[in-house]
N, C-alpha and C positions, 0 to 999 in steps of 0.2 A: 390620884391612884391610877385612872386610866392610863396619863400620859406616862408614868411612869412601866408600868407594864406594857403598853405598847411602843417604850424603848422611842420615845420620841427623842429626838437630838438636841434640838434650841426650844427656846420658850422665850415669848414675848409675855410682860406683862404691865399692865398700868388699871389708869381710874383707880389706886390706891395705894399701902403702902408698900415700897419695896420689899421689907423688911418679911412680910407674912409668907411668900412662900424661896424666896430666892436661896434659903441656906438649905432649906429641904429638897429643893429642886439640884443644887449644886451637888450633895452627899449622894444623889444617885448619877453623876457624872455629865449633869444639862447644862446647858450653856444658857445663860440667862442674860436679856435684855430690858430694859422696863424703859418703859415711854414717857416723859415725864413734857414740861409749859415753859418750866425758868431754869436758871443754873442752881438755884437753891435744892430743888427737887434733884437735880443733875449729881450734885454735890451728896444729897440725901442717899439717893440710888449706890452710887461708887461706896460710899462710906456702909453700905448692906451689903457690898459684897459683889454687885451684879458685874457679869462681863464686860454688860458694854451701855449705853443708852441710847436712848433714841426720843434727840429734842424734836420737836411737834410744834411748828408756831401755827399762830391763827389763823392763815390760809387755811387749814386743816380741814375737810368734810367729817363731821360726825361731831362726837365726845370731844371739846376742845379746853384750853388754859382758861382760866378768868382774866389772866391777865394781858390777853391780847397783845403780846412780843410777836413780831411777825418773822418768818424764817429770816430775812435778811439780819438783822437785828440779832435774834435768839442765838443761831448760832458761831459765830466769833464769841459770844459772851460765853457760852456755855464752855467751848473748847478751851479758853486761855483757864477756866477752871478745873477742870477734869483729867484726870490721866489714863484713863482707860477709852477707848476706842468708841469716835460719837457719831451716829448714824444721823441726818437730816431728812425732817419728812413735811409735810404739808406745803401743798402750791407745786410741789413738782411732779411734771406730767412728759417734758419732753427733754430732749438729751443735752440743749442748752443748759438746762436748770440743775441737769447733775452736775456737768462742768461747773454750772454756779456756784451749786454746793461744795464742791472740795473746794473751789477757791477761796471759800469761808472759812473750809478748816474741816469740812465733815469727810471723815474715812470710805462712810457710807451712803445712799440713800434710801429711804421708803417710799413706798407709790404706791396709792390706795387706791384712788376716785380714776386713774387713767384706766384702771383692768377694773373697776366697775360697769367700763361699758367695752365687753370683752364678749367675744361670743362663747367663750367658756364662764363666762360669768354667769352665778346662781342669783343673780337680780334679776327680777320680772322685767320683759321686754320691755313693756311698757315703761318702765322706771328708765331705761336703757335710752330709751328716746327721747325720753325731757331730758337727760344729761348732754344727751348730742344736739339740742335744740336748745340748753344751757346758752344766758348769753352775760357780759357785764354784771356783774350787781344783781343778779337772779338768786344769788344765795345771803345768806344773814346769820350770824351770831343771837344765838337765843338762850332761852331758860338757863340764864344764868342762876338763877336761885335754889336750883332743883340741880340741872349737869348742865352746862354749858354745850349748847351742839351747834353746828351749824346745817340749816336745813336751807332748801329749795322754799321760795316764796307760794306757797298753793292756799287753799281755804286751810288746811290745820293750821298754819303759820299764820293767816290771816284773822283766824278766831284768837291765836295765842297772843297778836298785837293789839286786840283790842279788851282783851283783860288786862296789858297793863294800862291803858289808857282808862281803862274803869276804875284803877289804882287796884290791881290783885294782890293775894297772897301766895306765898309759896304751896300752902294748900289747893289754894284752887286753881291753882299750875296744875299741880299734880292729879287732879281728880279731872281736869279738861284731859290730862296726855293717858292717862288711864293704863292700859295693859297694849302690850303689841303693836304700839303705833308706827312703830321701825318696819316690823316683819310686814304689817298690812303695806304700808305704801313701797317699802323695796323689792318684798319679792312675793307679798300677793299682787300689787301693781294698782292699788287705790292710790289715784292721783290726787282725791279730793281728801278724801280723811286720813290718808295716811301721814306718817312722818319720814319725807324724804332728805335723808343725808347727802350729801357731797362737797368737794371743796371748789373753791374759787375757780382752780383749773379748768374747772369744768366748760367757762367757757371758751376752752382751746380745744375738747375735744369735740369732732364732726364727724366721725365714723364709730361703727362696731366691729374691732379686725377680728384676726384671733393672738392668743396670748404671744407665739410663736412672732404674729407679725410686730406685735407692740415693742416687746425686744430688740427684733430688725431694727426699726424704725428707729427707736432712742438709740441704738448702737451708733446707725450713722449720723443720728442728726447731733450726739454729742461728738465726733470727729468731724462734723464739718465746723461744727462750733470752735474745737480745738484749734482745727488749721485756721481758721481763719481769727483770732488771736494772735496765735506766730508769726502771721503775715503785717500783722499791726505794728 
């Protein structure tokens, strides 16, 4: 009801079904996109009605697919399915990787974890600096049994690897991840007990600019990418 009385534009929505809010969102004149893992979902989405979608492989920082289709993969399959307009997101961080993505088929892209470490960014600094300090293989696919996220390796992820090695339950997944594990490590800035998100990308990024430079930066590094293509 907010977003509609404050005359919001577009709406992104996912982690569930397209169906629940997309035709009540559209009857007030929103543009609607939903985030979905596979083309089945992809497929799901369009046939609700939404705008446009926006596949998400497993590169992804945060909430991700079980089924682990990584952007290369996900998107060519989703596109030769879908006729509505398909935005690419997860792993891309720099202007190479937008170039990548159309040449996959994607109209659009998403970029999440690059403006997490942004100096307009509402992430605790702290959080700010393990993504810039992010290197290979510092992040991991988890709690699949609960939401499937991708977090940074610290003690919460270290305590959650060794409940499944005690053989866990999805209960006591959940009573270990508790309330606020997100908010405490992203933007109270608990390194140890918090739940810190981000994607693979992560270890490409080595600065905090601002949003304005982040921009700049992919504008040109996707046209030197481009030229230098045409020159091939």
């Amino acid at each position: 009801q907010i977003i509609v009385e404050e005359g919001v534009k577009v709406v992104f929505t996912s982690a569930g079904n397209p169906k629940t809010w997309t035709e009540t969102l559209k009857k007030e004149g929103i543009t609607v996109a939903h985030v979905v893992s596979s083309a089945k979902f992809a497929l799901k989405s369009q046939d609700a009605g939404v705008d446009a979608v926006v596949a998400e492989g497993f590169e992804a920082g945060g909430h991700n697919g079980r089924e682990e289709t990584t952007t290369l993969c996900l998107i060519p399959n989703v596109k030769r399915q879908i006729d509505i307009p398909l935005i690419a997101a997860g792993g891309i961080g720099t202007g190479s990787q937008i170039l990548a993505a159309f040449a996959l088929g994607a109209d659009g892209v998403q970029i999440g974890s690059r403006f997490a470490a942004t100096q307009e960014s509402s992430a605790n600094q702290a959080f700010k600096d393990v993504i810039v300090n992010a290197q290979e293989g510092d992040t991991q696919l988890t709690l699949k049994e609960l939401a499937p996220v991708r977090l940074i390796k610290n003690e919460f992820y270290t305590q959650v690897q060794e409940k499944y090695q005690q053989g866990t339950t999805a209960e006591e997944l959940k009573e270990l991840l508790g309330r606020g594990r997100s908010k405490k490590g992203m933007f109270e800035g608990d390194l140890v007990n918090g739940e810190l998100e981000i994607g693979q990308v992560s270890s490409l990024i080595d600065s905090i600019p601002t949003v304005a430079e982040v921009f700049d930066d992919l504008l040109v590094d996707y046209q030197v990418a481009k030229d230098k293509l045409i020159r091939l």
